[in-house]
C-alpha positions in Angstrom: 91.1 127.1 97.9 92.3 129.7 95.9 94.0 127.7 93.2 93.3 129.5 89.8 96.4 131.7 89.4 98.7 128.5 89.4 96.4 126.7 87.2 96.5 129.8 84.8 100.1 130.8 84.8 102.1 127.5 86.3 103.6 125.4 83.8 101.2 121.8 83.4 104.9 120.1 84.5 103.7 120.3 88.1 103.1 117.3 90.0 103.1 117.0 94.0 100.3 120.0 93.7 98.0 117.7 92.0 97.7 115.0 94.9 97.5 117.8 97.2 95.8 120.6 96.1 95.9 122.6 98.9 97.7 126.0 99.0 100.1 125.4 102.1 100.8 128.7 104.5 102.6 127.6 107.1 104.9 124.9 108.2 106.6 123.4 112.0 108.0 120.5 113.4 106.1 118.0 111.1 103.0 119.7 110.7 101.9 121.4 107.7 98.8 124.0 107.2 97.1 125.5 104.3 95.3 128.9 104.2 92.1 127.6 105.3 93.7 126.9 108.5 93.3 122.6 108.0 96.4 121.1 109.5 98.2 118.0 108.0 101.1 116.1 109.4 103.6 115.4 107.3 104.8 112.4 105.9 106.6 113.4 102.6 109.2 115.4 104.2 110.0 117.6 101.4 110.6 114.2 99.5 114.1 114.1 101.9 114.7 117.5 101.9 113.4 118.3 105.8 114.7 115.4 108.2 114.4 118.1 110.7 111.1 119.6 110.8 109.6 122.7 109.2 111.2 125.3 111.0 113.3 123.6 112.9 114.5 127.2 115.8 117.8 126.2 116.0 118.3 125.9 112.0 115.7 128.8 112.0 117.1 131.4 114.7 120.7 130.8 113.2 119.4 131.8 109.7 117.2 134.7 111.2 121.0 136.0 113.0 122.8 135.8 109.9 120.3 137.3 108.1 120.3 141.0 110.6 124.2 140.6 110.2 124.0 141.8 106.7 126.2 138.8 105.7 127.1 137.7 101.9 124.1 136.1 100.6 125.5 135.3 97.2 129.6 134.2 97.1 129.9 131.7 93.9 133.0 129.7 95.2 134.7 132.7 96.9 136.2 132.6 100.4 133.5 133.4 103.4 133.0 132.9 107.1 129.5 130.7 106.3 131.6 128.3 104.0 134.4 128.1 106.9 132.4 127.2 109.4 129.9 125.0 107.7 132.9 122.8 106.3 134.6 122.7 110.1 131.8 121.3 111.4 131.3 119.0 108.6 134.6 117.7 109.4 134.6 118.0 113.1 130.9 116.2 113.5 130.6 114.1 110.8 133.3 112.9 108.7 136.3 112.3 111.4 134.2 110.3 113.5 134.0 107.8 111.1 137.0 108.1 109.7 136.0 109.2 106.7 138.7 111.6 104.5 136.6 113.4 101.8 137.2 116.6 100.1 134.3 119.0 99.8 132.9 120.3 96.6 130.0 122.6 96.2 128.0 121.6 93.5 125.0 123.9 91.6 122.3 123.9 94.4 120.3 120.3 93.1 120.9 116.8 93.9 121.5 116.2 90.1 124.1 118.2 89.5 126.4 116.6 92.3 125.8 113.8 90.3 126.8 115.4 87.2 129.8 116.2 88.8 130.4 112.8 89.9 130.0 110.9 86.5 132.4 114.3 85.2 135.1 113.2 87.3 134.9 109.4 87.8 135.1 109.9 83.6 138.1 112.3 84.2 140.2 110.0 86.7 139.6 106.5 84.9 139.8 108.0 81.5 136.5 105.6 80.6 132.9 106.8 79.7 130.7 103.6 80.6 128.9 104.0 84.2 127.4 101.1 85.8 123.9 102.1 87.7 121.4 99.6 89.3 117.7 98.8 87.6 115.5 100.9 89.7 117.5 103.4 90.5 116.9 107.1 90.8 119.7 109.7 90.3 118.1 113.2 88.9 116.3 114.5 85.8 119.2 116.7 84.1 120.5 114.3 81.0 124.1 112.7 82.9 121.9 111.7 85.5 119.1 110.7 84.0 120.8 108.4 81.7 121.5 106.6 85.3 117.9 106.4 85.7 115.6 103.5 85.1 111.9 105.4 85.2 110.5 105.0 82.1 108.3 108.2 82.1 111.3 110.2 83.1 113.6 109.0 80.5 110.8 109.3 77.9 110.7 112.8 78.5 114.4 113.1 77.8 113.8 113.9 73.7 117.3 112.2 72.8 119.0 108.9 73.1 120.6 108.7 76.7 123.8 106.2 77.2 127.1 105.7 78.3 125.3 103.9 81.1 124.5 99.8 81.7 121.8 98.8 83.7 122.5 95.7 86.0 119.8 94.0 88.2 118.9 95.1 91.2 119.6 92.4 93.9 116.3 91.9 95.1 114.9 91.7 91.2 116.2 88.1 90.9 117.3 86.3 94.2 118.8 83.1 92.7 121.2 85.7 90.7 124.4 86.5 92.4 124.5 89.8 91.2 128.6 90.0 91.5 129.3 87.3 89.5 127.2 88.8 86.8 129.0 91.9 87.4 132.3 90.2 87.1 131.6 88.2 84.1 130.4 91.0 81.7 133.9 92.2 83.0 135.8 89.3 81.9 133.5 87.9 79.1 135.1 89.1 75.7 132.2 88.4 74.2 129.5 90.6 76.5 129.9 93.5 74.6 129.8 95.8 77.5 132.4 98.3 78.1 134.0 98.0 81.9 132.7 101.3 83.6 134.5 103.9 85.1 132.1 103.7 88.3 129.2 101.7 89.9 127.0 104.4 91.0 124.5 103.1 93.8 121.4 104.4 96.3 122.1 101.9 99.3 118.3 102.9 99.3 116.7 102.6 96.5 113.9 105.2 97.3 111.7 106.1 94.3 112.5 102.7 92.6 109.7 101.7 95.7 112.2 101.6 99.5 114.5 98.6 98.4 117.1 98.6 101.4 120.5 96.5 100.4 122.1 94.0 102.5 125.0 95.3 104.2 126.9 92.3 102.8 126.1 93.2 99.1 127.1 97.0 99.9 130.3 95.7 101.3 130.6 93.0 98.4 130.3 95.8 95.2 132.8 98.1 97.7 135.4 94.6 97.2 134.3 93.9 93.6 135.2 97.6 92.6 138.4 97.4 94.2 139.2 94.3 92.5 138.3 95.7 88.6 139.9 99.1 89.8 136.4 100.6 89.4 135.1 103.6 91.6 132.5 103.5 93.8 129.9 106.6 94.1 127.4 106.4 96.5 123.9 108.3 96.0 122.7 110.1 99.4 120.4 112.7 98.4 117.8 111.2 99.6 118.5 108.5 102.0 121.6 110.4 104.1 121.6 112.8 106.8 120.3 110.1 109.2 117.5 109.3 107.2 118.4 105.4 107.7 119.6 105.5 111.2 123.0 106.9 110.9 124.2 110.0 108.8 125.5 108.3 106.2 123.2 105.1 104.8 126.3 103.0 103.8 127.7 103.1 107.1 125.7 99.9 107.9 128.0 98.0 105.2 131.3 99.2 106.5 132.5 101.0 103.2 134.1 103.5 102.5 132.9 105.1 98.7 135.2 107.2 96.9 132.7 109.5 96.2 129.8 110.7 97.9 126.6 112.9 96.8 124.8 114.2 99.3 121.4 117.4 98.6 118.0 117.6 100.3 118.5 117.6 103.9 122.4 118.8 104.1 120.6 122.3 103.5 119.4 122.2 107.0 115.9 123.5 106.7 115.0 123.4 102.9 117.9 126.0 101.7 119.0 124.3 98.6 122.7 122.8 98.7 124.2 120.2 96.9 127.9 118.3 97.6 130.3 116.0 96.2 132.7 114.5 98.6 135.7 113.5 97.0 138.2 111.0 97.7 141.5 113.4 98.3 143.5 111.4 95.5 140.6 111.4 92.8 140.6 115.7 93.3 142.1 116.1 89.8 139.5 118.9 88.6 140.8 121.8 87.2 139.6 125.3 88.3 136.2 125.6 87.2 135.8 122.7 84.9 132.2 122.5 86.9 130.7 125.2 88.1 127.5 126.9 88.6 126.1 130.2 89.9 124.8 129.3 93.3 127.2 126.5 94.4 128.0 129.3 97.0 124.4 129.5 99.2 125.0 130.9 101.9 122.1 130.6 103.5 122.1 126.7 102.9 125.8 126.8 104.4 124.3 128.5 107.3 121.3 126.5 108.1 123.5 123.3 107.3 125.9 124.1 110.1 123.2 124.5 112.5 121.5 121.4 110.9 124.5 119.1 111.9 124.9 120.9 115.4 121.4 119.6 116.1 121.5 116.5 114.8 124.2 115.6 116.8 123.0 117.7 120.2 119.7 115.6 119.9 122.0 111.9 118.9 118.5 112.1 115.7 120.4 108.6 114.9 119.8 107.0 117.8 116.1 108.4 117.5 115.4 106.9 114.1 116.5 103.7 114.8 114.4 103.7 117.9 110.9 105.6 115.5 111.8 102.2 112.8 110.9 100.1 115.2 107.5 101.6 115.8 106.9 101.9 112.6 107.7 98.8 111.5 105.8 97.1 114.4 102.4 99.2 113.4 102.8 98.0 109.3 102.8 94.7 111.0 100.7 94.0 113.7 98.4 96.6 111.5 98.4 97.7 108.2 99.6 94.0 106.8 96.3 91.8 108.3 94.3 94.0 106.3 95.0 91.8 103.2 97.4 89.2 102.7 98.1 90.8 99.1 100.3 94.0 101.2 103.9 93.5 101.8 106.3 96.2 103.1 110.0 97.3 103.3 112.0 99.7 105.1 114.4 100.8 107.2 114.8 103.7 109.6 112.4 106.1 109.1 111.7 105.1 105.1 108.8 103.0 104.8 106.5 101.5 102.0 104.1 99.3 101.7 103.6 97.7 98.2 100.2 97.6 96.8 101.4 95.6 93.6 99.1 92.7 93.9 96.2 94.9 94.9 95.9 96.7 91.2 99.2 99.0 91.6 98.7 102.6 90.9 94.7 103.3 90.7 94.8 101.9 94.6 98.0 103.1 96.1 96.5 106.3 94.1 93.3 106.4 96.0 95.1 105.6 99.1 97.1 108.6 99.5 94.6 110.8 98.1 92.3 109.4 101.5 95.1 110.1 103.8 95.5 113.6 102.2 91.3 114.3 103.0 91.9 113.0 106.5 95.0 115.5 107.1 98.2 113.3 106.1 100.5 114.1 103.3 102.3 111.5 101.9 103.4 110.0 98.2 103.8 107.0 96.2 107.3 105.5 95.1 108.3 102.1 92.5 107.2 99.9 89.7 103.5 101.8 88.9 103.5 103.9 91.7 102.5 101.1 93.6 104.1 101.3 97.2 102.4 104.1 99.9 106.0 105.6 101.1 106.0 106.6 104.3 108.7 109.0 105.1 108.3 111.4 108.4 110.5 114.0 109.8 113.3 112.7 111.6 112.2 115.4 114.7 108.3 113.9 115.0 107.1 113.0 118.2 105.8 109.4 119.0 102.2 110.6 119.8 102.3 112.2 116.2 104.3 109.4 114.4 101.2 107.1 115.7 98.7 109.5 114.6 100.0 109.7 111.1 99.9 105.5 111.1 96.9 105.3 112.5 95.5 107.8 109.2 97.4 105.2 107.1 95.8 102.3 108.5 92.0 104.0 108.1 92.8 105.1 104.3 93.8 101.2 103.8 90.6 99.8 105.5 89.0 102.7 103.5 89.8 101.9 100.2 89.9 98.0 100.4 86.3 98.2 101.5 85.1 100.2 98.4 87.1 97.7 95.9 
């Protein structure tokens, strides 16, 4: 592999290149290949950011059109007939089938800054600076957001004291705690000397924090305990919406509705970067460009979004991911878990890990995807020490493929438990 001019002139902040240090050419459906012509299915997904596929035709050919049209490329917030049409469909497709009423706001083109934008106004509408954000948690790397996250090494890196933020337990991180109450009584307790929030910000995912699904019930319970404290509720879908769980939105399967909504990665279709904020009508007090950014107006993302949600509907991708979870779930099972009684796993649609905690944590989930990468599977590590092998396919991939990839999970287990 020709490697040396990134390892002369790329920054040492690079990270994915290391597990994989292959130089990738060429990408479709869920396959990935580098220039030496080795092919690797893919189960990283652009970490979210390609639910469907590497180059997807549909999403491709309606890029390719727009692209021999000569049309704007670069519009800021101004008016165009990509923006239109994307936001129509959005509509159309997505939100008024479930009865959802958002307004649309085009963020800068990363999942962080939507949720910049979102602390910005939750901070603007209740006049308060405290946010409430759940242990575990990731939300981005610019300083708003990454004062929401938990990740030690990230924070670290920060160089200045990050705040205006309280940390609360994660559910699962104490099961006798009834997370609400506590909630309720650092709310009501005089004495707690914590300031009541202007939002609860949440993944109903928790992805990088190591594929923590919530309850339905507990998403539905923090929708009531906000309402109750007059608190909003912003929901964190960069990486677990766009069908990702089994339906577009993940907090569908708790019957909420969140007043606001961020939503990156795979809302760009095909990898154009795009970020959004959807917006509760009534909380839409911004003033004109009190957040902006110089490419909140990709076209090219509006473009290959549009075509993205036009597939995803055409081919009902929901109703295929809950159908893929199931095989998944039953191969971790029946398995990857009788390997050793130490593995656990969690999941749901088609976002998948299994935890290595109790088998050293990092140095073995390490060596585990590094074996999966040698027999031609891409895939990373999410949580507490790096310690759970996330699984996390195209939405598009075919069962014989899906198996495939399992099966190279399975032999990179049996692989590395053997040389412990």
């Amino acid at each position: 592999m020709n490697n040396a001019a990134f390892e002369k002139y790329e920054s040492s902040v690079r990270s994915y290149c290391r597990n994989f240090p292959a130089v990738f050419s060429k990408g479709k459906g869920a396959m990935m290949y580098d220039e030496e012509g080795n092919a690797y299915i893919d189960f990283f997904c652009g970490a979210g950011a390609l639910n469907y596929g590497h180059n997807n035709d549909y999403i491709r050919n309606a890029l390719i059109e727009y692209l021999q049209s000569d049309g704007i490329l670069h519009g800021m917030d101004m008016y165009t007939p990509a923006k239109r049409a994307f936001l129509e469909t959005l509509q159309e497709k997505i939100l008024k089938p479930r009865d959802l009423d958002y307004r649309v706001m085009c963020c800068g083109p990363t999942g962080t800054n939507s949720v910049e934008a979102a602390l910005k106004l939750a901070r603007k509408v209740t006049g308060r600076s405290n946010v409430w954000a759940f242990m575990g948690c990731f939300h981005g790397m610019s300083l708003g957001a990454l004062s929401l996250t938990t990740e030690a090494y990230a924070r670290d890196a920060a160089g200045v004291t990050l705040g205006n933020c309280t940390h609360i337990p994660a559910p699962y991180m104490f099961p006798e705690l009834d997370v609400i109450a506590y909630m309720q009584r650092m709310l009501d307790d005089d004495h707690s000397g914590i300031a009541k929030p202007a939002a609860l910000i949440m993944e109903t995912v928790q992805a990088e924090g190591g594929i923590y699904p919530f309850a339905p019930e507990f998403l539905a319970d923090c929708r009531k305990f906000c309402d109750d404290n007059g608190i909003l509720l912003i929901v964190d879908d960069i990486q677990a919406g766009c069908c990702r769980t089994g339906t577009f939105f993940s907090f569908e399967r708790g019957g909420i509705k969140p007043d606001m909504v961020t939503l990156s990665k795979s809302i760009g279709g095909i990898g154009m970067p795009m970020s959004l904020l959807l917006i509760n009508p009534k909380l839409d007090i911004w003033q004109p460009a009190e957040h902006n950014g110089t490419f909140r107006g990709n076209q090219l993302a509006f473009v290959a979004g549009k075509a993205a949600l036009e597939y995803m509907v055409e081919h009902q991708l929901d109703k295929e991911v809950q159908r893929k979870a199931v095989i998944i779930e039953d191969f971790i099972k029946n398995e990857i878990l009788p390997l050793d009684s130490r593995l656990s796993h969690r999941g749901i649609g088609l976002m998948w890990g299994v935890d290595c905690s109790k088998l050293g944590g990092d140095p073995f989930s390490k060596a585990v995807i590094q074996a999966c990468f040698r027999k031609g599977l891409i895939l990373e590590r999410a949580g507490r020490d790096s310690c759970v092998v996330k699984m996390m396919p195209t939405l598009v991939i075919d069962d014989e493929l899906l198996l495939k990839g399992l099966a190279i999970v399975k032999e990179a287990f049996i692989e590395v438990l053997a040389n412990q």
